[in-house]
C-alpha positions in Angstrom: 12.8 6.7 27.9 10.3 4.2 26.1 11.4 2.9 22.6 8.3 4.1 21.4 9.2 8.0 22.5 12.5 7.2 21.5 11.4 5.7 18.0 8.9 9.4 17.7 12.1 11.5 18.4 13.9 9.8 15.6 11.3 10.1 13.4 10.8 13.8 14.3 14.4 15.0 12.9 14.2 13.4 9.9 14.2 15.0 6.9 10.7 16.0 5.2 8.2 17.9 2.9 5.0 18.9 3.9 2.2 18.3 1.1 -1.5 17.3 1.0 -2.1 14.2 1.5 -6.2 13.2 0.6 -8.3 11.9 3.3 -11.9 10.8 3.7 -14.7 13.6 5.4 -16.4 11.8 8.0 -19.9 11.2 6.7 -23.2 9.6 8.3 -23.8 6.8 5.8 -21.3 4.0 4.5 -19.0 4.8 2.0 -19.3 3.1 -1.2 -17.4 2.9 -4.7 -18.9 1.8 -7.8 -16.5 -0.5 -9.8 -18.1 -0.1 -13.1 -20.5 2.6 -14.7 -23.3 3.5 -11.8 -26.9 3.9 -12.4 -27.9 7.2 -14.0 -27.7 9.9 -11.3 -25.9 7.7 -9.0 -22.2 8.8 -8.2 -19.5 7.0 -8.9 -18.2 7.4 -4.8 -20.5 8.8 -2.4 -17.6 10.1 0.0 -16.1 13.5 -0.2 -11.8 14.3 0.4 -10.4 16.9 1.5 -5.9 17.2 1.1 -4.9 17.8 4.4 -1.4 19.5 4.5 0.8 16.4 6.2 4.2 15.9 6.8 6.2 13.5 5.2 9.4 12.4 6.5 11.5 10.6 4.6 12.4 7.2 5.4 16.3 6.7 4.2 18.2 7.2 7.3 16.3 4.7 9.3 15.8 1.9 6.6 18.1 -0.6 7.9 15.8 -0.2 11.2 12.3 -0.5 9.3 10.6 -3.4 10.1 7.1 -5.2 8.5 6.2 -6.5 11.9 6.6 -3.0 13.4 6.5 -0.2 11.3 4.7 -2.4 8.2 7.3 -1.5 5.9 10.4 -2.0 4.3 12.7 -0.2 1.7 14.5 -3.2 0.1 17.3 -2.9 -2.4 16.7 -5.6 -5.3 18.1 -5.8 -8.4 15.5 -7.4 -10.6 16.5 -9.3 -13.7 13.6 -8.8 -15.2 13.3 -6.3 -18.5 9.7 -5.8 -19.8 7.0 -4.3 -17.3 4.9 -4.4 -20.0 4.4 -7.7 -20.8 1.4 -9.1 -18.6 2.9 -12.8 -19.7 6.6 -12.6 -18.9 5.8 -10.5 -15.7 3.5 -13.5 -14.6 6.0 -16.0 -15.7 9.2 -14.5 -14.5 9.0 -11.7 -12.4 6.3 -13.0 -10.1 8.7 -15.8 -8.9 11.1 -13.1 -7.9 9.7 -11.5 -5.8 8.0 -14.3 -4.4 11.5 -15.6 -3.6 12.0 -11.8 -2.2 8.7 -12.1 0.1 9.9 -15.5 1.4 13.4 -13.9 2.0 12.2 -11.0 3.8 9.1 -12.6 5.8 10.6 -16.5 6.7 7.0 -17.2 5.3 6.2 -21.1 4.5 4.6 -20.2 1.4 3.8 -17.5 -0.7 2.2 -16.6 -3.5 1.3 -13.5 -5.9 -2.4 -13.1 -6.9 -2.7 -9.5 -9.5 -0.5 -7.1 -10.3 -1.2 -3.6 -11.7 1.1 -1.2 -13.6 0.4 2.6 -13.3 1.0 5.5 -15.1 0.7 8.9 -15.5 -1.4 8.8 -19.1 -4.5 8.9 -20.5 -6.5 5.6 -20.6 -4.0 4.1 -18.2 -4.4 3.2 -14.3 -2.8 6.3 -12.8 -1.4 6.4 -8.8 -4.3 6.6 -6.4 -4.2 10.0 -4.2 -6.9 8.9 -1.7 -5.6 7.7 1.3 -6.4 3.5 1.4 -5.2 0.1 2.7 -6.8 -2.4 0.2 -7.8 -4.9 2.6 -10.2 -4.9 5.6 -10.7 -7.5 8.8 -13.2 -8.7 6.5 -11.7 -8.8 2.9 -8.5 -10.0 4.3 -9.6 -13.5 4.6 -12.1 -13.8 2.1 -9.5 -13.3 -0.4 -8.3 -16.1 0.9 -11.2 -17.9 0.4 -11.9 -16.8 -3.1 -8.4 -17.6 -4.8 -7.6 -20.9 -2.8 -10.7 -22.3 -2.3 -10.9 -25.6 -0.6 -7.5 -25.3 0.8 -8.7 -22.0 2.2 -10.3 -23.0 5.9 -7.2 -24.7 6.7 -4.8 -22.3 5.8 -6.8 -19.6 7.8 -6.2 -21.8 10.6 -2.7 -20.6 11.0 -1.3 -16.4 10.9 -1.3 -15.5 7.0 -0.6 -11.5 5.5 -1.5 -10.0 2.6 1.4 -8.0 1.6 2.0 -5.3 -1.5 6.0 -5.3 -3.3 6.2 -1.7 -5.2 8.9 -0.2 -7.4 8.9 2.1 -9.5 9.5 0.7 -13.5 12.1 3.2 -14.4 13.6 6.3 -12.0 14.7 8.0 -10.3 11.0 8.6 -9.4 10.2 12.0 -8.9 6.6 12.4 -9.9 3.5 11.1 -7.5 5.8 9.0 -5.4 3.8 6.4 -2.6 3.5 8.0 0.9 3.2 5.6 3.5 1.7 5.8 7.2 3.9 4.1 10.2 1.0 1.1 11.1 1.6 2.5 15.2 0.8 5.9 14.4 -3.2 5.0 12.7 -6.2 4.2 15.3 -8.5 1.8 13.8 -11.3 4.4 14.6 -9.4 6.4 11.7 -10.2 3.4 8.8 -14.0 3.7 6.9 -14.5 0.5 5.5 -15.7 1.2 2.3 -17.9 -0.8 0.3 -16.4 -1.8 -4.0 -19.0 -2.7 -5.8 -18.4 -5.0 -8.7 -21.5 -6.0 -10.9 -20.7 -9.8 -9.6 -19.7 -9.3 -5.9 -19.0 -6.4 -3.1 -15.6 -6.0 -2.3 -14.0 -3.7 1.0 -11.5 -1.4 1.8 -10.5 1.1 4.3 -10.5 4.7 3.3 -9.2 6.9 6.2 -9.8 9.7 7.8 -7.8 12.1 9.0 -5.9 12.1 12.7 -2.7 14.0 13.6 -1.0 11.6 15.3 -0.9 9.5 12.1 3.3 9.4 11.0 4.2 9.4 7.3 7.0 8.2 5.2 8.3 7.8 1.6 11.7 6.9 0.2 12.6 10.1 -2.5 13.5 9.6 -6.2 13.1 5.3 -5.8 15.4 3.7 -8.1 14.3 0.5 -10.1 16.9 -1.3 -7.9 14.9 -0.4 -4.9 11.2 -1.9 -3.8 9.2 -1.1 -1.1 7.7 -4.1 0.9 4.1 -3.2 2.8 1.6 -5.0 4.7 -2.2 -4.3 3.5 -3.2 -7.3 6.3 -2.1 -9.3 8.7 -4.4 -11.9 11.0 -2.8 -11.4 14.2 -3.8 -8.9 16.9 -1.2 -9.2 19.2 0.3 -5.6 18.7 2.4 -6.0 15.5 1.5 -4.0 11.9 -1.7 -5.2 10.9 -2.4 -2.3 7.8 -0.2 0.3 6.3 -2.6 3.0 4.7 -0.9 4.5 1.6 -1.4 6.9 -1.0 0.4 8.7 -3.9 1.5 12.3 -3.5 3.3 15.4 -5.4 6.2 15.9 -3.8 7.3 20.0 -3.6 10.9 19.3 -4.3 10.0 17.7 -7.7 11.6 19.2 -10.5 8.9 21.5 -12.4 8.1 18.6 -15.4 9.1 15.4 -13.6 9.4 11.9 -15.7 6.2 10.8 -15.6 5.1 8.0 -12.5 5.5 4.2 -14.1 4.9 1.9 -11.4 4.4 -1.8 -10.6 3.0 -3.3 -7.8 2.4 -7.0 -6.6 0.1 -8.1 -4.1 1.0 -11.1 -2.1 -0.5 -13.7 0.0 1.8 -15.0 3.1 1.3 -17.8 5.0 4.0 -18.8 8.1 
């Protein structure tokens, strides 16, 4: 038997909810998402979702065998000394070295180094989980985020394999409400991403949105803890086989209690260079 038949048996008993998960409707022209407000008459996204029922299995049996080089992802146990989520100046002074120390630790990266983070929540005027299904880097954007924040160090470090990778944990738990699906990086056929164009007033980002295939595999971890974090590549500059993008969206989970604690969630994005 192959390990990766194996692998799909294993994955196949685990435990799991079904739920709709929101993907992209194929469509003839190039998806595109305005940034800010759009012209009058113009919509803000010209691409349509539909929830397609999905199955979710959940990831806590197999953890210790996750891997970000196969899989993409990685359920990680870390106790974080940090207190306030909400204040942008202590997160960027204290907590952004930790888990930059937590990156190096779980990659053996030479250097790493968090460029944004953004907190959700589930409240009005705040920036609430994302349903649609994403990875937030392309083929193209992955290295021209590179470019951008390093500048003239950037040519030379693109020289040499570098990720882009995302740290997520929920800022108080257990979270039961909107947790973060996740979509094993073997399972997705790059004819399933839509590079999608952002449109800032100032410059033209890209991401993949994804439509839907049924040999995509999904995963979360249920009711995350604030001692856990899951670790997930958005890019990665090698094509020799291992995870490249892990596609990702929130999701209601059927088991939730009826009035969940609302979702408060952090998440770092991460440059990594080996």
């Amino acid at each position: 038997m192959s390990v990766a038949i194996a692998s799909q048996q294993i994955a196949e008993s685990l435990p799991h909810v079904t739920a709709p998960l929101l993907y992209m409707v194929p469509m003839a022209d190039r998806p595109r998402s305005y940034m800010y407000e759009p012209p009058p008459g113009v919509p803000e996204l010209n691409a349509t979702y539909e929830g397609r029922d999905t199955i979710i299995r959940n990831m806590r049996p197999i953890a210790p065998k996750l891997s970000l080089e196969t899989e993409g992802f990685r359920l990680l146990h870390h106790r974080s000394d940090f207190k306030d989520f909400y204040d942008e100046d202590e997160v960027r002074n204290k907590h952004y070295a930790e888990v930059e120390k937590l990156v190096r630790d779980t990659t053996g990266a030479r250097h790493v180094v968090v460029f944004d983070h953004t907190i959700r929540r589930r409240s009005e005027g705040q920036r609430r989980p994302v349903p649609r299904i994403h990875n937030d880097y392309t083929v193209k954007s992955g290295p021209q985020r590179v470019r951008d924040l390093l500048g003239d160090e950037a040519e030379t470090l693109l020289t040499r394999r570098f990720s882009i990778v995302n740290v997520w944990r929920p800022i108080r738990g257990p979270l039961e409400d909107s947790p973060l699906a996740l979509c094993d990086a073997r399972s997705i056929a790059f004819e399933d991403f839509a590079a999608t164009d952002l449109l800032y007033k100032d410059r033209t980002g890209e991401i993949y949105y994804v439509r839907h295939n049924p040999a995509q595999r999904w995963f979360y971890a249920p009711r995350m803890t604030r001692d856990e974090a899951l670790i997930f590549r958005c890019y990665d500059s090698e094509q020799d086989g291992r995870a490249r993008f892990v596609p990702h969206a929130a999701f209601e989970d059927p088991t939730a209690p009826r009035n969940p604690l609302p979702r408060e969630s952090i998440e770092l994005r991460l440059l990594v260079f080996y």
